[in-house]
C-alpha positions as CSV (number, residue, x, y, z in Angstrom):
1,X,-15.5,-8.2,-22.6
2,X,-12.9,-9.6,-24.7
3,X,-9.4,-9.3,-25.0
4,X,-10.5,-7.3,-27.9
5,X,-12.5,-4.9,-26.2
6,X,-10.0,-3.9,-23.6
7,X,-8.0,-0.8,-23.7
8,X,-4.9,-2.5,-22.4
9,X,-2.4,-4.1,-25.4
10,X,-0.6,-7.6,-23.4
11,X,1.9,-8.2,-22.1
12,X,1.8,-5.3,-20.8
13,X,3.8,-3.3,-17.1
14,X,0.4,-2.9,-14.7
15,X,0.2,-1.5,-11.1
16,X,-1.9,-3.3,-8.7
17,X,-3.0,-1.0,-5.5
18,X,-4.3,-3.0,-2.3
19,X,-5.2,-1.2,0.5
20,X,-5.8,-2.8,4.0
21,X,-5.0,-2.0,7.4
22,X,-1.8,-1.5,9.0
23,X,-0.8,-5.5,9.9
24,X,2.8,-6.7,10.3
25,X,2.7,-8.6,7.2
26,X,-0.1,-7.2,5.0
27,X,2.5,-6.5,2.3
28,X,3.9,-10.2,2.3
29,X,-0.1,-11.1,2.4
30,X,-0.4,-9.3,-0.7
31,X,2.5,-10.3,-2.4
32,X,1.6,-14.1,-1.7
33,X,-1.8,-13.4,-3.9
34,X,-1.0,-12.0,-6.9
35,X,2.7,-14.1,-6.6
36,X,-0.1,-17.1,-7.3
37,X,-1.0,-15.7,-10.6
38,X,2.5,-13.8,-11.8
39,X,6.2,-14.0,-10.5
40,X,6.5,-10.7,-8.3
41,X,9.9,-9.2,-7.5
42,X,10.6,-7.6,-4.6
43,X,11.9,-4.1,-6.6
44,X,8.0,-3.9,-8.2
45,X,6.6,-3.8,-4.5
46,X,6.2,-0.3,-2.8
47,X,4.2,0.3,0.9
48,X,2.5,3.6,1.6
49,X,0.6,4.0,5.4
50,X,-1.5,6.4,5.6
51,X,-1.4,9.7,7.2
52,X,-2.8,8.9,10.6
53,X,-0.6,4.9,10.4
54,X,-4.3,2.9,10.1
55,X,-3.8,1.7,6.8
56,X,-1.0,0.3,4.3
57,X,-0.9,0.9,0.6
58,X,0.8,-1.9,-1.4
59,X,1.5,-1.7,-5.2
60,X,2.5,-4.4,-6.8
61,X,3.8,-3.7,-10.7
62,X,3.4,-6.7,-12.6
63,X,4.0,-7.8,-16.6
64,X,-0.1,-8.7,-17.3
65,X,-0.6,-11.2,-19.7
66,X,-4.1,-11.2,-20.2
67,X,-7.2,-9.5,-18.7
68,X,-8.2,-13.0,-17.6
69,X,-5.1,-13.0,-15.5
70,X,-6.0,-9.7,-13.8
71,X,-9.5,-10.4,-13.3
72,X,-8.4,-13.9,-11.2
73,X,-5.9,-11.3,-9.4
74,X,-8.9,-8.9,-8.6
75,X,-11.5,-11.8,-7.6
76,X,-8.7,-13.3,-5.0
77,X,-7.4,-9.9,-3.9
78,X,-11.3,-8.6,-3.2
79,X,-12.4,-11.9,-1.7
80,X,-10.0,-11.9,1.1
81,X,-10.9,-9.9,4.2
82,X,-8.0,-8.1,4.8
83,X,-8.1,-6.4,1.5
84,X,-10.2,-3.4,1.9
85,X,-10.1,-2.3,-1.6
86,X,-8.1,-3.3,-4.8
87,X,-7.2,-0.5,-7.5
């Protein structure tokens, strides 16, 4: 798909939601990924746990440049096993 073809108009404000489970610094493990591809500030981060305290919601806002850029975000994000799912 090209940048054509995408729904999204760059640069453009996009949430990123990582789920994992509850860890003392899942949020900072998080942050330390996508801070590789875009500068994150610490405002644009927000942590949910869960109901029962298992699991930890991150969401990362960030100013996409490309959907190349939050493809590589994605493929790290997915590929590290802590990450149980990327939104």
């Amino acid at each position: 798909m090209s940048e054509a073809e995408t729904l999204l108009e760059f640069p453009c404000r996009f949430p990123i939601k990582v789920m994992g489970r509850v860890n003392v610094e899942f949020d900072l493990l998080v942050v330390e990924i996508i801070g590789k591809h875009v500068e994150v500030n610490a405002s644009d981060v927000v942590t949910r746990p869960s109901k029962a305290g298992n699991y930890l919601a991150v969401t990362v806002t960030i100013e996409a440049s490309s959907k190349q850029q939050l493809d590589a975000i994605y493929i790290e994000l997915s590929q590290h096993p802590h990450v149980l799912m990327a939104l």
